[in-house]
TIKOL-150772 format. One record per residue: x, y, z of N, C-alpha, C in turn. Coordinates in steps of 0.05 Angstrom, whole numbers. Atoms other than C-alpha are relative to their C-alpha. Example, Ala and Ser with C-alpha at 12.3 -4.5 7.8 and 13.67 -1.06 7.14 Angstrom:
2
- n_px;n_py;n_pz;ca_px;ca_py;ca_pz;c_px;c_py;c_pz
- 18;-24;0;246;-90;156;18;24;0
- -16;-24;-1;273;-21;143;-15;22;14
***
This chain:
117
- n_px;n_py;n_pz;ca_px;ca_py;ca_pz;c_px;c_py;c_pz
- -28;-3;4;-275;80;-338;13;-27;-4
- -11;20;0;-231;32;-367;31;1;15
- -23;6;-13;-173;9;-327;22;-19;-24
- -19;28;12;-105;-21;-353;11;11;27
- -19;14;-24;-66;-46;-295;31;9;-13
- -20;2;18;5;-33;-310;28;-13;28
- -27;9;-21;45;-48;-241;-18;-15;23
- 14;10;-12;30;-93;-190;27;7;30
- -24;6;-28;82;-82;-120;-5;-7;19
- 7;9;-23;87;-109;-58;21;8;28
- -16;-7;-17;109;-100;6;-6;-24;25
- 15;21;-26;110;-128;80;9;30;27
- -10;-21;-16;122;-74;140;-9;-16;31
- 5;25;-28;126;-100;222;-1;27;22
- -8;-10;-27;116;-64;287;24;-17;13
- -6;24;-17;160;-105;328;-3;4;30
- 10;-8;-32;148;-77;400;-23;9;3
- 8;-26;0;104;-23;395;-38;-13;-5
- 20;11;3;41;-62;370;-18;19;-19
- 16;-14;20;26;-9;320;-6;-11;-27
- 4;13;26;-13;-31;267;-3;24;-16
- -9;-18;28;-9;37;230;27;0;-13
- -24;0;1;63;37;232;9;-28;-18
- -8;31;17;60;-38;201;-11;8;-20
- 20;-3;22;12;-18;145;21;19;-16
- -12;-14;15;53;43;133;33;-16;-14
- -22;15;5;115;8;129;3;-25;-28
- 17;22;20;87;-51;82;-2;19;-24
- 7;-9;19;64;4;34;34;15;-7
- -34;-8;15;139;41;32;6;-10;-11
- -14;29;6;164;-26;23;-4;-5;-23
- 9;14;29;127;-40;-40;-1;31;-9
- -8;-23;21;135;30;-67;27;8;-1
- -45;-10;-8;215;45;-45;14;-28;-16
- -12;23;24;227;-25;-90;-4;3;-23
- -1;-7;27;210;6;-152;1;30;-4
- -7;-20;3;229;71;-177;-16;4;-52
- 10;5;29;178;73;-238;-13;25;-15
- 9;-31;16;165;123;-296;-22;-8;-19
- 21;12;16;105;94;-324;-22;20;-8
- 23;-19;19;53;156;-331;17;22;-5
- -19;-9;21;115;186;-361;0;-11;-26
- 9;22;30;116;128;-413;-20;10;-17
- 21;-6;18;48;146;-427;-3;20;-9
- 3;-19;-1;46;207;-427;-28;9;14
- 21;-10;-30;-3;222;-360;18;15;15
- -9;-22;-28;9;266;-306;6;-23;14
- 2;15;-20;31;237;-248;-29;-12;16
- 26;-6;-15;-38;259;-215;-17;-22;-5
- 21;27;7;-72;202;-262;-6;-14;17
- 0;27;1;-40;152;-234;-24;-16;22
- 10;5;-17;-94;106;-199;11;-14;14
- -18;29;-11;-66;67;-143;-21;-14;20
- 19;21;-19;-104;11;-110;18;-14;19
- -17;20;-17;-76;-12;-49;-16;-13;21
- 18;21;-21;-100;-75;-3;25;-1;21
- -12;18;-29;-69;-86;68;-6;-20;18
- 15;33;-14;-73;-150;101;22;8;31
- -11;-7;-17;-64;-142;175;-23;-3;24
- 26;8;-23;-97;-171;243;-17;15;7
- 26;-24;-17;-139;-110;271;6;27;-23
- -1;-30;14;-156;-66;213;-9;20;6
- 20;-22;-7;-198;-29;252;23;18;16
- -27;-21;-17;-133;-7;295;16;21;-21
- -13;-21;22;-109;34;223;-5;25;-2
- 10;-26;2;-112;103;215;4;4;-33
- 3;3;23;-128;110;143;2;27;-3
- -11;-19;8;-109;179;133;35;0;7
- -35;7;7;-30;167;149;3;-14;-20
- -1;21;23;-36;112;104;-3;15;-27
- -1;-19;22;-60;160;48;13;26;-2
- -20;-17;-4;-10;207;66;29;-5;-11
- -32;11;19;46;172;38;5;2;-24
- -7;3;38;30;171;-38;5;36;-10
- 2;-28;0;60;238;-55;-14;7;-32
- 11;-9;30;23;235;-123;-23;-13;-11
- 17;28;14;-36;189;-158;-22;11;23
- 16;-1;-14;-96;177;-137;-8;-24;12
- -5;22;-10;-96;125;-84;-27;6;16
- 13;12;-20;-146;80;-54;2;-28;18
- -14;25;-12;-136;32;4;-22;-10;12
- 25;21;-9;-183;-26;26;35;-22;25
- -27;17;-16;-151;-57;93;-18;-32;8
- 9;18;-3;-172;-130;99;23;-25;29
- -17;24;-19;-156;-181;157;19;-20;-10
- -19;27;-3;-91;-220;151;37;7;13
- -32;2;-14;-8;-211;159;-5;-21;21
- 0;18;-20;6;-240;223;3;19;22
- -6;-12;-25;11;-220;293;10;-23;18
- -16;27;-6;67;-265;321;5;13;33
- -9;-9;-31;80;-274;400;32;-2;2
- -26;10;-12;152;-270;418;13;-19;13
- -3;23;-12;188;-328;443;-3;-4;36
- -1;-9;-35;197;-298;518;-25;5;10
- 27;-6;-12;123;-290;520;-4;35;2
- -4;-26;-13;139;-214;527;-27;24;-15
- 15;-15;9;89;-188;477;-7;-19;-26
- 4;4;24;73;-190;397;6;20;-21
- -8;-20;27;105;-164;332;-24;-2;-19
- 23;4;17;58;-143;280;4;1;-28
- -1;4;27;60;-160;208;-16;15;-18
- 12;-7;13;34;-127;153;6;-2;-31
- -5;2;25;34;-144;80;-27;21;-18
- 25;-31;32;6;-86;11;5;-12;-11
- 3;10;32;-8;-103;-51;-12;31;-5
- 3;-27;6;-4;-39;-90;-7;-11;-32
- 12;-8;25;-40;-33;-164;8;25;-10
- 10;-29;10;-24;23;-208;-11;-4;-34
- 12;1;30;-67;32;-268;-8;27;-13
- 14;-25;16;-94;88;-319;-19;-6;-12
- 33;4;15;-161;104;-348;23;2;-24
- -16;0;27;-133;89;-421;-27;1;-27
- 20;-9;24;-201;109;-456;20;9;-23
- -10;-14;22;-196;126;-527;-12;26;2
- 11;-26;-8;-198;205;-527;14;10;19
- -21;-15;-27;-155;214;-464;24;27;-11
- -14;-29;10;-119;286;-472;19;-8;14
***
């Protein structure tokens, strides 16, 4: 399958008490989808369903994600998410705990073979 890339978005999403790192991930991914409002496999003429979406999360303990909420959010496309170690996980000044950061990078692309119905 050939890929064209056509959007690239971003986000950042935070626990700030709570220490949830799904709640950061999810948040990160709204973030970079609720900033664009895009009609692109309209343009083409695709279904929504096409669309592929690649999304990366960067975020201290990926292993703490629940990767089915996370794929629960895209109400259309076909999304895949790879969560890789980074954001931040900052201590508060009072010592009292740690907020948690989370930055996406969202991809959407279409197979754009010649032949596509």
């Amino acid at each position: 399958m050939a890929k064209t890339r056509m959007v690239h978005q971003f986000g950042m999403g935070t626990s700030i008490r709570s220490l949830d790192y799904t709640a950061a991930a999810a948040r990160a991914i709204r973030d970079a989808l609720w900033h664009n409002s895009l009609n692109v496999a309209d343009a083409f003429g695709f279904p929504k369903e096409a669309m592929l979406v690649d999304v990366e999360i960067g975020i201290q303990q990926p292993d703490a994600v629940d990767m089915a909420q996370l794929l629960s959010i895209f109400p259309y496309g076909q999304p895949t998410i790879r969560l890789v170690k980074g954001g931040l996980d900052v201590t508060k000044p009072d010592g009292s705990g740690r907020s948690v950061i989370a930055n996406a990078a969202i991809i959407v692309s279409f197979d754009m073979e010649p032949g596509h119905d």
